[in-house]
C-alpha positions in Angstrom: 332.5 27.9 6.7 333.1 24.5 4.7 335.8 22.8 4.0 336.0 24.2 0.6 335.5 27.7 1.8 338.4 29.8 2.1 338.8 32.7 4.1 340.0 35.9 2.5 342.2 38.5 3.8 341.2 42.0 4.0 343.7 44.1 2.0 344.0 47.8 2.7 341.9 50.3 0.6 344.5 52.8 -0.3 345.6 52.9 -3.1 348.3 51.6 -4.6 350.9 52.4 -7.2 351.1 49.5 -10.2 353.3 49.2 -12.3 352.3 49.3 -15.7 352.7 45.2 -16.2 352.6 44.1 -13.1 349.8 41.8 -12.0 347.0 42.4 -9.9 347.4 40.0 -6.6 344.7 39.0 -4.8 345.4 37.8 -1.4 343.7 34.6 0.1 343.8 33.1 3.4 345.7 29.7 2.6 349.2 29.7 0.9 348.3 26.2 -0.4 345.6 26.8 -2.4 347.0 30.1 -4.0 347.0 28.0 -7.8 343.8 26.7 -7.4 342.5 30.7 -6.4 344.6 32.0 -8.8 343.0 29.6 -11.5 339.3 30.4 -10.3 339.7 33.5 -10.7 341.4 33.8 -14.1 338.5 31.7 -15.2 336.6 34.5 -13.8 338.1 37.4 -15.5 338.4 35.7 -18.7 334.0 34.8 -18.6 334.1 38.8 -17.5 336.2 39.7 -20.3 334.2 37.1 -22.8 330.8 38.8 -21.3 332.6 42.7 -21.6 333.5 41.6 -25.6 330.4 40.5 -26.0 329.0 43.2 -24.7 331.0 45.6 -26.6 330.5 44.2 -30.0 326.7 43.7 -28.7 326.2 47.4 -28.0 328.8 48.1 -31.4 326.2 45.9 -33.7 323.2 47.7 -32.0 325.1 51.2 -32.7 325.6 50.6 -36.4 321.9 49.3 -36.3 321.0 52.6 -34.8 322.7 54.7 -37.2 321.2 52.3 -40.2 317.9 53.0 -38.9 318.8 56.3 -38.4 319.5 56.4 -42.2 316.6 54.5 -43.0 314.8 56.8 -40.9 316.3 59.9 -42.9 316.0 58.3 -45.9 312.2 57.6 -45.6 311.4 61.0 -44.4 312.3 62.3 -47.9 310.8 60.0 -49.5 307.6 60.9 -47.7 308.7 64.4 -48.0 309.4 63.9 -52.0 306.0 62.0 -52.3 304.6 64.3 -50.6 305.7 67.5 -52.7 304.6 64.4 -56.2 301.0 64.4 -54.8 301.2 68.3 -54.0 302.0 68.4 -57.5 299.7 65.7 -58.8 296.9 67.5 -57.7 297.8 70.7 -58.6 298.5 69.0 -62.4 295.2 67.8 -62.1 293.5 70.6 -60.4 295.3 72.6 -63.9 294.2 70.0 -66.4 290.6 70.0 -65.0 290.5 73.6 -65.7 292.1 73.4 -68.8 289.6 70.7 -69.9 286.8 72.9 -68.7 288.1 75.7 -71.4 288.8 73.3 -73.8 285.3 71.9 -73.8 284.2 75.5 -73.6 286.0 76.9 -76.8 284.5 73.2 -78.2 280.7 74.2 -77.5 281.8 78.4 -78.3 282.8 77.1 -81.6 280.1 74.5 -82.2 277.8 78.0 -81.5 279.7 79.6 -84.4 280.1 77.2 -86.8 276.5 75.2 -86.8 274.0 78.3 -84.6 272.8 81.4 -85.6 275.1 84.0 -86.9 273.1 87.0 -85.6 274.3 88.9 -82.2 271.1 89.8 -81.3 269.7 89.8 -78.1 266.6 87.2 -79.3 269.9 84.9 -80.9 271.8 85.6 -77.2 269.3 85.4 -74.7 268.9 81.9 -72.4 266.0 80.5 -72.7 263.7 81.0 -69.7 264.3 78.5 -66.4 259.9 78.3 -66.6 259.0 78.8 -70.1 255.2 79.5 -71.0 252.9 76.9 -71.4 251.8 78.7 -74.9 254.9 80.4 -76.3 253.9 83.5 -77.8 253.5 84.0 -81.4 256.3 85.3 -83.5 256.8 88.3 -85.3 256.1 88.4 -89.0 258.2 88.8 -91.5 258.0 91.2 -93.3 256.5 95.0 -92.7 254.3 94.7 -90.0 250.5 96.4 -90.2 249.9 100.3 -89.4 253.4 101.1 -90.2 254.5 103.6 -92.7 256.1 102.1 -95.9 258.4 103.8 -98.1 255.6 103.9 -101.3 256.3 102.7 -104.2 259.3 102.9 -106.5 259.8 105.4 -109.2 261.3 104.4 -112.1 260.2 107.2 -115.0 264.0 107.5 -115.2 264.4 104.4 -117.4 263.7 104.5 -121.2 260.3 103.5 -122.4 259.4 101.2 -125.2 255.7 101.5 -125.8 253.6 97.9 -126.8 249.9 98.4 -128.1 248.0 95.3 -126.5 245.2 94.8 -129.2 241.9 92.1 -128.9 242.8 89.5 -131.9 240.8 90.0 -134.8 238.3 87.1 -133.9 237.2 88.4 -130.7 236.7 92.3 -131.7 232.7 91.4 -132.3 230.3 89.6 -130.2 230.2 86.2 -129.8 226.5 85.6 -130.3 225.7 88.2 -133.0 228.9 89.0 -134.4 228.2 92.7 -134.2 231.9 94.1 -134.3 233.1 96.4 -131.3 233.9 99.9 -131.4 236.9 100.9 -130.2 237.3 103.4 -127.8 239.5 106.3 -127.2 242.3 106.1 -124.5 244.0 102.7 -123.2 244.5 101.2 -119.8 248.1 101.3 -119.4 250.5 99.5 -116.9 253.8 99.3 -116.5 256.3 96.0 -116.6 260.1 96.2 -115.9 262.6 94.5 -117.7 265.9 94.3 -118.5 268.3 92.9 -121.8 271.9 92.4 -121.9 273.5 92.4 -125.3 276.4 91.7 -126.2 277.9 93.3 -129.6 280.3 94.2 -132.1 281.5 98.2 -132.4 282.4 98.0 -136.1 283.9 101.5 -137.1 284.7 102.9 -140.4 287.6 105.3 -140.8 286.7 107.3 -143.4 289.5 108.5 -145.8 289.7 112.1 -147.2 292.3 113.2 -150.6 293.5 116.4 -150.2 292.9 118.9 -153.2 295.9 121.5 -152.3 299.1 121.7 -153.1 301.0 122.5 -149.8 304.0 121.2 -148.9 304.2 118.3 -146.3 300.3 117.4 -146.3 299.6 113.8 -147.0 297.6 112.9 -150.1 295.3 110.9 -147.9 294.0 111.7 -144.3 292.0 108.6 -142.4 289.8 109.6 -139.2 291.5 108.3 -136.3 290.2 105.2 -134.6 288.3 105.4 -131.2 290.4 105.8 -128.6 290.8 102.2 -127.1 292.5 101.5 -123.4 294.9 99.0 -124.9 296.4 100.0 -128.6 296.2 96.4 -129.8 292.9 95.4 -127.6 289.6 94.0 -129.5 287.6 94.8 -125.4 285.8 97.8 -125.0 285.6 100.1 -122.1 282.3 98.6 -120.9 283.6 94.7 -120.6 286.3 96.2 -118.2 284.0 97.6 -116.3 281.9 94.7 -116.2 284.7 92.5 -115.5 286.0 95.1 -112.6 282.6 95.4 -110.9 282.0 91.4 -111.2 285.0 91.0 -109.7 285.9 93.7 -106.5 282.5 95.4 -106.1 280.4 91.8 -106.1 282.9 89.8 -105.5 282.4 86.7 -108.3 285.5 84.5 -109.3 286.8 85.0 -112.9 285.4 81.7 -114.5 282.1 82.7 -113.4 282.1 86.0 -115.4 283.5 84.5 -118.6 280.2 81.5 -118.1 278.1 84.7 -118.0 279.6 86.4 -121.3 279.8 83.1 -122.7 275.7 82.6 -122.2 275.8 86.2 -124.4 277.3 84.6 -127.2 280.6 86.6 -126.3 283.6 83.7 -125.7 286.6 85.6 -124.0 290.0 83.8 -122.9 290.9 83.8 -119.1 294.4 84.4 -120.4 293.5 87.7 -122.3 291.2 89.0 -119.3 294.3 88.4 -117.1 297.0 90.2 -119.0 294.5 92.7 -119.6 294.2 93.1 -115.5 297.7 93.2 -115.2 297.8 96.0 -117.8 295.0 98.1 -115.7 297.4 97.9 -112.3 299.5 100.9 -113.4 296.3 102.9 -114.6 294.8 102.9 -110.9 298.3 103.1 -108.8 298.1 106.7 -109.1 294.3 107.2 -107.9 295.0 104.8 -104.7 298.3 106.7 -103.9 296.1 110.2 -103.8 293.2 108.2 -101.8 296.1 107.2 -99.3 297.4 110.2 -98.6 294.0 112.1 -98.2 292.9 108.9 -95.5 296.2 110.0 -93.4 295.2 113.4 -93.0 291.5 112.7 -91.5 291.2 112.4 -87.8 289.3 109.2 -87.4 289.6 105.5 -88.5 288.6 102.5 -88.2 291.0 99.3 -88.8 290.8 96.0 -88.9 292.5 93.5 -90.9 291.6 89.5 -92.5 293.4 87.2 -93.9 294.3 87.4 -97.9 295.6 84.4 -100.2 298.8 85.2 -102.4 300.1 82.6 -104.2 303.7 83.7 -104.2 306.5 82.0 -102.9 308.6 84.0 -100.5 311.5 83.3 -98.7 310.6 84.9 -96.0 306.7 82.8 -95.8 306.2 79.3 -95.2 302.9 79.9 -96.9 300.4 81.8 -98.9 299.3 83.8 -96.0 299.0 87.5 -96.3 297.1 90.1 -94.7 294.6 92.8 -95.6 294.2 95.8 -93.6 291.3 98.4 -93.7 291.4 101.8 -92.9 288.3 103.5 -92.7 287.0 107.3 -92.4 284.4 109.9 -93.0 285.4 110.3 -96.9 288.0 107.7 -97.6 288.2 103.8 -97.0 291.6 102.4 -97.8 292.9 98.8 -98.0 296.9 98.0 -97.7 298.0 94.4 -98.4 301.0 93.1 -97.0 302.8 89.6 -96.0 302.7 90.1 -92.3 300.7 91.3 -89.3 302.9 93.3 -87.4 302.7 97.1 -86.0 304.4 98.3 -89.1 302.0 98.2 -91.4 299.8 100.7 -90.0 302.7 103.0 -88.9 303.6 103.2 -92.5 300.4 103.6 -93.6 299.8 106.6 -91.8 303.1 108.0 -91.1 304.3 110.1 -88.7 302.5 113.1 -88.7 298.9 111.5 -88.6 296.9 112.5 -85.2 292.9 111.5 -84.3 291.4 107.9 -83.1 291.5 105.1 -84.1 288.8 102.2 -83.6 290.1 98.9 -83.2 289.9 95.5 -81.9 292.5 94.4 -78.8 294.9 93.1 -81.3 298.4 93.5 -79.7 300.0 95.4 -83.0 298.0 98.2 -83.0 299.5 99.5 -79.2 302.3 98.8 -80.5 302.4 101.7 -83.2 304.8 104.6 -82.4 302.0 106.8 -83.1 300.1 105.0 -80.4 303.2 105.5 -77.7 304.0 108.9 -78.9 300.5 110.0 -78.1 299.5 111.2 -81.4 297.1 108.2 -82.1 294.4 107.0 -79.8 293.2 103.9 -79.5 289.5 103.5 -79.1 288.7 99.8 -78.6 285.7 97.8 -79.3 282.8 97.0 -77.2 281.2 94.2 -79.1 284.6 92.4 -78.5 283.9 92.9 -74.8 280.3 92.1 -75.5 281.4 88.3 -76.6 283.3 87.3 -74.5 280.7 87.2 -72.5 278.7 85.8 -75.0 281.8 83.0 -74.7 281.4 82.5 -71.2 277.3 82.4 -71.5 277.9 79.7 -74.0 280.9 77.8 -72.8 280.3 77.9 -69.2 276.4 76.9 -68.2 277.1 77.3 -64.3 278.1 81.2 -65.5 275.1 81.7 -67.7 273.2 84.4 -65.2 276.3 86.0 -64.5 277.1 86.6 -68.1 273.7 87.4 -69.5 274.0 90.1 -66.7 276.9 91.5 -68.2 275.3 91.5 -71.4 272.5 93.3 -70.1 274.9 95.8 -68.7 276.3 96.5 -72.0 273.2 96.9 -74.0 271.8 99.0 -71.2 274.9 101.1 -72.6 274.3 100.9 -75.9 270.6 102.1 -75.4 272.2 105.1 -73.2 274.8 106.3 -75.9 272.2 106.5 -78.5 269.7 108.4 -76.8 272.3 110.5 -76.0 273.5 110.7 -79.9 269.4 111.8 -80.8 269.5 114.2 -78.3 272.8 115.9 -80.2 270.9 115.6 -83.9 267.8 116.9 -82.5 269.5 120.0 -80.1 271.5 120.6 -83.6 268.3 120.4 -86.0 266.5 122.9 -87.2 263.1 121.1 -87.6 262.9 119.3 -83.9 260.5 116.1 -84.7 257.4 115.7 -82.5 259.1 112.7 -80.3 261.7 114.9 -80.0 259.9 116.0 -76.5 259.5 112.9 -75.1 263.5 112.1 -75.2 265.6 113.4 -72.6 267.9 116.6 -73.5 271.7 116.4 -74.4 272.8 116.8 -71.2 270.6 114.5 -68.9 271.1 111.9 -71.5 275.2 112.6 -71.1 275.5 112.4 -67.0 273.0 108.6 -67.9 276.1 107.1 -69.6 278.7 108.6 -67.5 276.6 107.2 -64.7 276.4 103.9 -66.1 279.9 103.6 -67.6 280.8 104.3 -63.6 278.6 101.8 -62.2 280.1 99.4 -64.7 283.7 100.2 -63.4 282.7 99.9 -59.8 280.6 96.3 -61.0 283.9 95.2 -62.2 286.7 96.0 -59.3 283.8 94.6 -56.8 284.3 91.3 -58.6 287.3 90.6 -59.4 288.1 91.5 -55.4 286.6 88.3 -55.2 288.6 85.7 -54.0 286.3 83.0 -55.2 285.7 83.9 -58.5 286.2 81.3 -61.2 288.8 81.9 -63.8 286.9 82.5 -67.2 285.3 85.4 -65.5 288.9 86.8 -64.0 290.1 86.8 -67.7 287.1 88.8 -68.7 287.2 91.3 -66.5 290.6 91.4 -66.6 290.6 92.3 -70.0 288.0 94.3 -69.2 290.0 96.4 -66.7 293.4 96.6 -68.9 291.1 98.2 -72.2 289.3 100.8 -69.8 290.7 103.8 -71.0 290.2 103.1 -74.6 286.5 101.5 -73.7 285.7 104.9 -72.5 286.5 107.4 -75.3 283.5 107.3 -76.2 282.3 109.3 -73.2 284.1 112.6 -74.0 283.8 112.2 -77.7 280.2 111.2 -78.2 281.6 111.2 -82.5 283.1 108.4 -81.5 281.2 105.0 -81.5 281.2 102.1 -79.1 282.6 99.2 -81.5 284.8 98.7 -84.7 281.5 97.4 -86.8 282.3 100.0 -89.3 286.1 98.2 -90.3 284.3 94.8 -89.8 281.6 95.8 -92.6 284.4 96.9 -94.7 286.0 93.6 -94.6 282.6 91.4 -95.4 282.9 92.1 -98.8 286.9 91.1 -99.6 286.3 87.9 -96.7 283.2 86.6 -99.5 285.7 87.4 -102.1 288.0 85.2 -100.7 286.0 82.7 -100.4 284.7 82.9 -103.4 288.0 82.6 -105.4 290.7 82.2 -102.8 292.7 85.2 -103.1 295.6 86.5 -105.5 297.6 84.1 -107.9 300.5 87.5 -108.6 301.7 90.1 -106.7 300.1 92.7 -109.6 296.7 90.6 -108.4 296.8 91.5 -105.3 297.8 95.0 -105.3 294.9 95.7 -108.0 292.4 94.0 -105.7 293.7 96.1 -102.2 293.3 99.4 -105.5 289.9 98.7 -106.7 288.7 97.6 -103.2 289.8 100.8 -102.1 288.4 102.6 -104.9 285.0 101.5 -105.0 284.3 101.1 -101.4 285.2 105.0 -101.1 282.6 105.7 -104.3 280.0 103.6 -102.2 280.5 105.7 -99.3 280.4 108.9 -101.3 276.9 107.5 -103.2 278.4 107.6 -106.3 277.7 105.2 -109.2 280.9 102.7 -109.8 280.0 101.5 -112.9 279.9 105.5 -114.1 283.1 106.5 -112.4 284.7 103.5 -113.5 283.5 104.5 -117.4 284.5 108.0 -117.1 287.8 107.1 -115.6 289.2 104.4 -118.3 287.7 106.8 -120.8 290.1 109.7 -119.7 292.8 107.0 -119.8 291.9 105.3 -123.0 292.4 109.0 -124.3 295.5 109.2 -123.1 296.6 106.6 -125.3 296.7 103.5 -122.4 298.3 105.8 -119.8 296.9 107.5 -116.4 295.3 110.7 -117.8 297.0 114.4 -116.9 295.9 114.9 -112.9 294.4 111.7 -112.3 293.8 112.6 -108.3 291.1 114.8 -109.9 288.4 111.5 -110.5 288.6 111.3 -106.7 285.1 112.3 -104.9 285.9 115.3 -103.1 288.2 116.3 -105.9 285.6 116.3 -108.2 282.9 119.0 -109.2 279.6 119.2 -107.8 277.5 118.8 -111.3 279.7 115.7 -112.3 279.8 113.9 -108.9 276.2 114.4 -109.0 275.6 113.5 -112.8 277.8 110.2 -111.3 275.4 109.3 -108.1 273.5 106.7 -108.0 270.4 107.2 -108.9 267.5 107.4 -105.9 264.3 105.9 -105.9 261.4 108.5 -105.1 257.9 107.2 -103.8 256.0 107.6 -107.2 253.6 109.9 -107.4 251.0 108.3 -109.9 248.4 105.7 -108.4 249.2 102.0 -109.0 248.0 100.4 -112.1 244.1 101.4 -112.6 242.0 101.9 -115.6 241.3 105.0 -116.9 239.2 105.9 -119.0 239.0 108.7 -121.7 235.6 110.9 -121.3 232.8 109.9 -124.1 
């Protein structure tokens, strides 16, 4: 050891009690240098105790650091996790808005095809063109009837009046021009025939004669007048046949007011818009009897077809923001009824045919008509359309070029069905016939030509579950087949009830003619307007289907009310078709063309 070396003494290793302040001692070899120990090791403890703060605020900091990062930590695993669940969503929005652009720009090219193609649903307007077309596309059809085919002759019209004309050489050219020598005429003509027609418009100027009576009887007049012809309006200078001019111009060919009055006008005959109007309003009460009776006798058939367009009434409501109404068509075997009213809703055709009506009715997929009560009761059916089914998809085919096979497949498929139900409907005329034609063999017989369409409707159904099982398949087609599979039972009436056809064509012709009308002058500018227009559409769209002349009917009609002194005659439900007798329904038909049975216009010659 050195001289600065100390030598410690070993203390024992039990242990010892302390008191709670009393100091440590550590025990050294030399009593002298106790202090200078004593210091050194203070100095000691106190770098110890330095080093142990140190340390403790050292590991304190790196705690707080830890639970910061922690945080942090935390904190930037939900970010992550909320940027995550953002892009999730991000592409999900833009996976949607991808496939809402695809539809959009589908309806955009669906209604480009309405608007600016080909109006026709034909399979030559429908079908894609071929992926290898021909170098020399084959020559189209003629217009026209086509060579070797049977025409329907010519027309007979020896039912119109005659007004003979002598043609006649002029009196210079009845001799020869070289000699002079005059020509003798010869018996018999060669006669021809031209058609014509003149509109006249005139003045009905009666005279009331006036007798004096010669008797002396008590309470007879000196002087007795004939009474005037009986006139539809007490006051009116218009005769029966301008009303029915006006009427027909108006709901059976659908031309706007002013265009009528341009037409009298060019007749010399000036009329006011004014008087023609008050004089409609005047004829609303005359018909409301007549379209009550045709209502009521459309309730109690046992097949419709409905449909409804949009009607212009330019009435203010409270109940409408706008002009908007609706007209609805109701069409049977022997009746065709039209109901205007301001909304769309299920209860205007529960109204209409009330709640005793049963049978089926054809109809589009619009949502109101399941509605009806009648519909949920079970006393109405619903039979729904097929050409509905049939474009959409014609939609898809034209809005979705990656789908166009699929679809024209589908199109296929449903004229295939189409073919089927009509050879089927032949086979039913021709087992109920009397006089079976000649191709009548070559057709197949009622009931092969039945178990064909249940066949096919079958294979259709199984078609359709096969695909949408799919889990690939795109969403236009889902929505068609879809739709497809929802409609099913009333797509398939049809196949029990072979009276029944496939679409709703028959409501959708009915509603051509007020849809031109509407365009033509826009709708109703009165409430009067509009119920005469649903009346006389009514009217003569029922005459039409009964083959009954309008303009006749409509004469006979306002004559039986012009008797009665401006009101609807006694019975007026008796003018209606099947209320009427057989002789005057027929003397009121319109009149059919027979193939004539003279030659065409040859000479003939008298015999010397």
């Amino acid at each position: 050891m050195d001289a600065t070396s100390h030598s410690l003494v070993p203390v024992s290793r039990e242990p010892m009690a302390l008191a709670p302040n009393e100091p440590v001692i550590f025990r050294v070899g030399d009593d002298d240098d106790d202090d200078a120990k004593f210091f050194a090791l203070r100095r000691l403890c106190g770098l110890l105790a330095l080093l142990l703060g140190i340390a403790v605020r050292v590991i304190r900091r790196l705690r707080f650091e830890l639970i910061e990062l922690r945080l942090e930590g935390i904190g930037l695993r939900q970010q992550a996790h909320y940027w995550q669940a953002q892009h999730r969503r991000a592409v999900e929005r833009e996976t949607t808005l991808e496939q809402q652009i695809q539809t959009l720009q589908a309806e955009i090219r669906e209604w480009k095809r309405r608007i600016f193609g080909r109006k026709t649903e034909t399979t030559s307007a429908t079908e894609p063109p071929p992926a290898n077309p021909p170098v020399t596309p084959p020559k189209p059809r003629p217009r026209g009837q086509q060579p070797h085919s049977k025409g329907h002759g010519r027309r007979n019209h020896q039912h119109l009046p005659a007004r003979e004309e002598i043609c006649e050489l002029p009196e210079e050219q009845r001799c020869c021009p070289r000699c002079r020598q005059p020509f003798d005429e010869i018996a018999g003509t060669n006669d021809g025939t031209i058609l014509e027609i003149e509109v006249k418009a005139h003045r009905r100027v009666y005279r009331r004669k006036r007798y004096r009576a010669c008797c002396q009887c008590p309470d007879q007049p000196a002087v007795i007048t004939a009474p005037p012809p009986d006139k539809l309006f007490a006051k009116g200078t218009l005769g029966l046949s301008i009303w029915v001019l006006i009427l027909l111009r108006k709901f059976a060919f659908y031309q706007p007011l002013h265009r009528v009055l341009a037409e009298l006008r060019s007749q010399q005959l000036d009329l006011s818009a004014g008087t023609i109007t008050d004089g409609l309003m005047k004829l609303e009460p005359l018909f409301q009897p007549l379209y009550e009776g045709l209502v009521e006798h459309n309730r109690h058939e046992n097949h419709w077809h409905g449909d409804e367009t949009r009607w212009l009434v330019f009435v203010k409501r409270d109940d409408k923001a706008n002009f908007c109404w609706n007209l609805w068509v109701f069409a049977a075997k022997e009746s065709i009824v039209y109901v205007l009213d301001p909304t769309r809703a299920h209860e205007v055709p529960e109204s209409h045919f009330g709640p005793d009506a049963a049978g089926i009715l054809s109809v589009d997929r619009y949502s109101s008509y399941k509605a009806m009560a009648q519909v949920k009761a079970g006393k109405i059916t619903l039979a729904f359309c097929w050409a509905h089914v049939r474009r959409d998809f014609l939609a898809v085919l034209t809005g979705w070029s990656e789908l166009s096979t699929w679809a024209w497949s589908w199109l296929e498929e449903i004229g295939q069905l189409y073919h089927l139900n009509d050879q089927r409907l032949l086979a039913k005329a021709a087992e109920a016939s009397a006089t079976p034609s000649p191709s009548a063999e070559k057709r197949p017989t009622f009931t092969e030509a039945d178990r064909q369409v249940r066949d096919h409707v079958n294979h259709l159904q199984e078609r359709r579950d096969r695909e949408l099982s799919q889990a690939d398949l795109r969403m236009p087609q889902r929505k068609v087949l879809t739709s497809l599979q929802n409609h099913w039972s009333g797509l398939t009436v049809f196949v029990d009830r072979p009276d029944i056809p496939l679409d709703n064509n028959e409501a959708e012709r009915r509603e051509r003619g007020p849809v031109v009308a509407r365009k033509n002058f826009y709708g109703s500018g009165s409430l009067v307007s509009g119920r005469l227009a649903a009346m006389l559409f009514s009217l003569i769209q029922t005459l039409q289907l009964w083959q009954m002349d309008a303009a006749k009917w409509l004469t006979a009609y306002l004559a039986a009310c012009a008797k009665a002194k401006g009101k609807p005659p006694p019975e007026p439900v008796r003018f209606l078709p099947w209320n009427l007798p057989e002789d005057e329904r027929k003397s009121m038909s319109l009149t059919k063309n027979q193939p004539a049975n003279d030659p065409p216009d040859e000479p003939t010659h008298a015999p010397a």
